[in-house]
C-alpha positions in Angstrom: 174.1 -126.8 -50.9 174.4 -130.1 -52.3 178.0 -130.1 -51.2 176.9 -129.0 -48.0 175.0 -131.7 -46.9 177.4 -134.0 -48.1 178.9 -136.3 -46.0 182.3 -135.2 -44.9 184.3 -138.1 -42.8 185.7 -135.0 -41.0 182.6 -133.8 -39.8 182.6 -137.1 -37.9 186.6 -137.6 -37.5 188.0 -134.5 -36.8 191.9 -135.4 -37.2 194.4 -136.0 -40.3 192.2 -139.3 -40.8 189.0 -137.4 -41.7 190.9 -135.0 -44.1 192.8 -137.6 -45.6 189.5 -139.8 -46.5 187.4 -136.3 -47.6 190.6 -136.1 -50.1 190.8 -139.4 -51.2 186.9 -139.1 -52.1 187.7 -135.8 -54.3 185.4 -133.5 -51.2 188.7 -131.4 -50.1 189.2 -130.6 -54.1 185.3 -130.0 -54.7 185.2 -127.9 -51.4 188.1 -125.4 -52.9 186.8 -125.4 -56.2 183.2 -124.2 -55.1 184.3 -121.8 -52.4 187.1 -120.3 -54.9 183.7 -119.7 -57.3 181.5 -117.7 -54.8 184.9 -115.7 -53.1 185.6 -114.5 -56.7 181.3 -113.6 -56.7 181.7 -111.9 -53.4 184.9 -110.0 -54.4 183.0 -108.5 -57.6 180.3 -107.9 -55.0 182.4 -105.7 -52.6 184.1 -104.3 -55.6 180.9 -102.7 -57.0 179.8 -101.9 -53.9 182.9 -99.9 -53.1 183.2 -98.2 -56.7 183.4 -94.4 -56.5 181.5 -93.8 -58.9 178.5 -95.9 -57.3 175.8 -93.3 -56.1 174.9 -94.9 -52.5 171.0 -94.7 -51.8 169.5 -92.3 -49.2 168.9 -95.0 -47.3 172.1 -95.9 -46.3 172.6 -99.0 -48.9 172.1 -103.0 -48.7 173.7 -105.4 -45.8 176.6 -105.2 -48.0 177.5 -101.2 -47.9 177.0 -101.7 -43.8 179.3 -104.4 -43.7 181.9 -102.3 -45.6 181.0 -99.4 -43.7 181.7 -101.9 -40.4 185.1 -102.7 -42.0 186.3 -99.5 -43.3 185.1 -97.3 -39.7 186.1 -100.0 -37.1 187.5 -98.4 -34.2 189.5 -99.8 -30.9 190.1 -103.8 -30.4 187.4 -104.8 -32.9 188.9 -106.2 -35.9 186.7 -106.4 -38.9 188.4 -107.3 -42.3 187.4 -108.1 -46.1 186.8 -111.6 -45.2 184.6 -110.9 -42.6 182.6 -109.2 -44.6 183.0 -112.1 -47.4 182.3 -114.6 -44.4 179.1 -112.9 -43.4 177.8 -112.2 -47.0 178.4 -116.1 -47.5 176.1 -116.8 -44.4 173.2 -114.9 -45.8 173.8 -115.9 -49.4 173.5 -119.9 -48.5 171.0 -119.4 -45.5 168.1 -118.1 -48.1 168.6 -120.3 -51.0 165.9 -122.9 -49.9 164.3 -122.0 -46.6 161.7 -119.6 -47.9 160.5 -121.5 -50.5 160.7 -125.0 -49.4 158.6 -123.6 -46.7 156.2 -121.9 -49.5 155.7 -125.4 -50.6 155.1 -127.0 -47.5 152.7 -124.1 -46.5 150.5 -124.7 -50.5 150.5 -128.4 -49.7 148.8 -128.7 -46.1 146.1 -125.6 -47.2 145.2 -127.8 -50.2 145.4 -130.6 -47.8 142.9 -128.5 -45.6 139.9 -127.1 -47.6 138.5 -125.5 -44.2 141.8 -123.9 -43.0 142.6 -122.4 -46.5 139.3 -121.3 -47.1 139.6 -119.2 -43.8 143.1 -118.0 -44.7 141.6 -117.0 -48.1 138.7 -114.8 -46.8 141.0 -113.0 -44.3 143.5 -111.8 -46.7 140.4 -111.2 -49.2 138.4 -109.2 -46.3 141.8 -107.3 -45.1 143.1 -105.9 -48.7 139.7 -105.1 -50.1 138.6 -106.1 -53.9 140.3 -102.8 -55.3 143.8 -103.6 -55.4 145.8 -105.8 -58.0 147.5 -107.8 -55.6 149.0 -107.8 -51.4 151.1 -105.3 -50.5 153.7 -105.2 -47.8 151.4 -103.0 -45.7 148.8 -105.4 -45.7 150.7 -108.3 -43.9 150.4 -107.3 -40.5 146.5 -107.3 -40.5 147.2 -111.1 -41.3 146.8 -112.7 -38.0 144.9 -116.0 -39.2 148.0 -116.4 -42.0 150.8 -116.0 -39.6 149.1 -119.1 -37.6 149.0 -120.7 -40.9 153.2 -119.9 -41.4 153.8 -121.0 -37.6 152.0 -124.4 -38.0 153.8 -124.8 -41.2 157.2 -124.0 -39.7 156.1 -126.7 -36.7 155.7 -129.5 -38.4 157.9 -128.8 -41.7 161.3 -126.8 -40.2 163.4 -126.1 -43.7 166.3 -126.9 -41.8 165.2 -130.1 -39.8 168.6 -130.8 -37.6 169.2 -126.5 -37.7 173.2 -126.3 -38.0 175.7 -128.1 -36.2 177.2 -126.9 -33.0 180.5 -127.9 -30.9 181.0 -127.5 -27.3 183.6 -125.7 -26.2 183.9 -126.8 -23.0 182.7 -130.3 -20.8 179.3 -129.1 -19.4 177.0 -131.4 -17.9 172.9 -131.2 -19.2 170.3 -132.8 -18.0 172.7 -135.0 -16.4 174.4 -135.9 -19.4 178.1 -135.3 -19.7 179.1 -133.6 -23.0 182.3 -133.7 -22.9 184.5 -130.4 -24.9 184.5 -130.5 -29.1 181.5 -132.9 -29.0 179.2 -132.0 -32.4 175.6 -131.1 -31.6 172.9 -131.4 -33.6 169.2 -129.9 -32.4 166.4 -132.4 -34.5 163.6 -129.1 -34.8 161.6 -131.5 -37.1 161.2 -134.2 -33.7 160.5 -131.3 -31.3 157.8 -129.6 -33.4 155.8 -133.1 -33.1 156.3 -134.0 -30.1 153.2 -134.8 -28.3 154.2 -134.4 -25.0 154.1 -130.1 -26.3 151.7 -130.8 -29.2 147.8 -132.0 -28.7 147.0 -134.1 -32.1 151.0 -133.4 -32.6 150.7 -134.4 -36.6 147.8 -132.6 -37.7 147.7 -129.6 -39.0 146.0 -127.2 -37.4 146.9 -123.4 -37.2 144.0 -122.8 -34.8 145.9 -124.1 -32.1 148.2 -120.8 -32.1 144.8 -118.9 -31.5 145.4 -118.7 -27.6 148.5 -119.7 -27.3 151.7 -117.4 -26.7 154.2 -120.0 -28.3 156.5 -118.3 -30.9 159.4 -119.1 -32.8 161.4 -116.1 -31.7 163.1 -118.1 -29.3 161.6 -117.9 -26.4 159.5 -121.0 -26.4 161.9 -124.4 -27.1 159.3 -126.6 -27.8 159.2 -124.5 -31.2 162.2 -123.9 -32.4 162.5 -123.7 -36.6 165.1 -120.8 -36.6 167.3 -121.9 -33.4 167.5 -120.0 -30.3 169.6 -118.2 -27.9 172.6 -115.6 -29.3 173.2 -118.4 -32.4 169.3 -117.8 -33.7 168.6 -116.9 -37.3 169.5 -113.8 -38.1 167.4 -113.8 -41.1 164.0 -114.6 -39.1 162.4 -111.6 -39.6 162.6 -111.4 -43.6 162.3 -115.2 -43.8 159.0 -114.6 -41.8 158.0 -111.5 -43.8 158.7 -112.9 -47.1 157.4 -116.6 -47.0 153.7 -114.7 -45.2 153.8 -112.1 -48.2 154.3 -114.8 -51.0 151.5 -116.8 -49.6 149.0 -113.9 -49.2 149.5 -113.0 -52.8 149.2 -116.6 -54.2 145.6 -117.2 -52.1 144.6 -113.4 -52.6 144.9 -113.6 -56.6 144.2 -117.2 -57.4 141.9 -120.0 -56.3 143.3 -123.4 -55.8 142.3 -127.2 -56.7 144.0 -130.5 -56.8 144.3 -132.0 -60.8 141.1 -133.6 -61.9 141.0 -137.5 -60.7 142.6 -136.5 -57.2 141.7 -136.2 -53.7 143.2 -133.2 -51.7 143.8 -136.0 -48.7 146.1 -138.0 -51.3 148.6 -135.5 -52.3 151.4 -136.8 -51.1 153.6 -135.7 -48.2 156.6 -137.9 -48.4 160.0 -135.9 -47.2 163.6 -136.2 -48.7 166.9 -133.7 -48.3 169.5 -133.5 -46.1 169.8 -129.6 -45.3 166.9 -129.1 -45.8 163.7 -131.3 -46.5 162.0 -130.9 -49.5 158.8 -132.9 -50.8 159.9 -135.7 -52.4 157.1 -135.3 -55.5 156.8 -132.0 -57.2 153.4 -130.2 -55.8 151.2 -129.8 -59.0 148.0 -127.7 -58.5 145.0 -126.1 -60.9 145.2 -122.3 -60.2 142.1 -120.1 -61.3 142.3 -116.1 -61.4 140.4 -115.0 -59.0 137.8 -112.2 -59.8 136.3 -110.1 -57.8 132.3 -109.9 -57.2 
């Protein structure tokens, strides 16, 4: 990741030039080297996956048996090959490194932030999976409402990928009455648009209520919230980034009660941003868990 967000003079010279300085500066060589590493991991991958000997669950198998299945059954004009499936496995691999649990972070930080809002979040997952169970299960998420508001606020004002991914044009096309002219790089600031005030009332507060009558959604559909993309190029991994960062959080406030270290103030833990990707908080988020028993 950290080679990722690099700067690559290419990215910003697209020519010999660019790939001559990205060489000079050791990137090209630190590019093959780590690439080389995860195509050998995804080749022991496929291999496993593809071993005869492997029993294949009733289910039909992981993302990875489909994409084989994809590669070995293809039919007609579509061409699916090895790397494709390398290329896709690759996508998924670096697209949930950080995303679910920078945004884990961000979500613990504005509740302890918010006494009121993660005292409300609290009681509704307490309320919704009853005192007789060890801890959330899957099932239990959808009766959730007041915690998906919670996610959704989160994902406004802290997108894990602030700038999303880079596109190109492919053609001139005129927007807005702006001439972008073909191979121009475009980068989408989610971070700017989630505070905007001109879409957002009190746009840097943290409120989830505001979701409460509101049919704004970040399933693409609504631009003026837009933390996974939109359009054909949206995340595919939405719906288990979604899922899993909403069941983490309803198992941290359903089996522990949380405080701030003695001698601080919930309002002064700090909120400063750093990354590239992705934004992370730029101090480590230290809080004073207590099990939480039922009455």
């Amino acid at each position: 990741m950290d080679m990722m967000a690099s700067f690559s003079a290419e990215d910003f010279f697209p020519n010999a030039a660019g790939r001559l300085v990205d060489r000079l500066m050791g990137l090209v060589a630190r590019r093959e080297r780590i690439f080389g590493e995860l195509d050998a991991f995804f080749e022991t991958v496929i291999d496993q996956h593809m071993d005869p000997a492997r029993a294949v669950p009733d289910n039909g198998g992981d993302l990875v048996d489909v994409l084989i299945g994809l590669w070995k059954g293809h039919r007609g004009t579509l061409r699916f090959t090895r790397d494709h499936v390398k290329a896709i496995i690759l996508d998924t691999f670096l697209g949930g490194i950080d995303t679910s649990s920078v945004t884990i972070l961000w979500a613990m930080s504005e509740l302890i932030r918010n006494p009121r809002v993660l005292r409300k979040a609290q009681d509704e997952v307490r309320a919704a999976v009853g005192s007789d169970k060890a801890r959330v299960e899957p099932d239990d998420v959808p009766g959730l409402p007041y915690l998906r508001m919670v996610v959704k606020e989160t994902l406004r004002l802290h997108p894990p990928a602030t700038l999303l991914l880079p596109r190109e044009t492919t053609r001139d096309v005129r927007i807005c009455g702006y001439d972008v002219p073909a191979r121009t790089r475009v980068f989408v600031n989610a971070w700017a648009i989630g505070r905007d005030p001109a879409s957002w009332a009190d746009a840097e507060v943290f409120d989830p209520d505001r979701f409460e009558a509101s049919e704004v959604d970040y399933n693409g559909a609504h631009f003026e919230l837009v933390p996974f993309g939109a359009g054909r190029r949206i995340c595919p991994g939405l719906a288990m980034g979604e899922t899993n960062v909403t069941f983490t959080l309803a198992n941290l406030l359903y089996c522990f009660d949380w405080a701030v270290p003695e001698g601080i103030a919930p309002e002064d833990v700090s909120m400063e941003e750093t990354g590239r990707l992705t934004f992370h908080r730029k101090a480590p988020l230290v809080l004073v868990p207590t099990r939480f028993r039922q009455q």
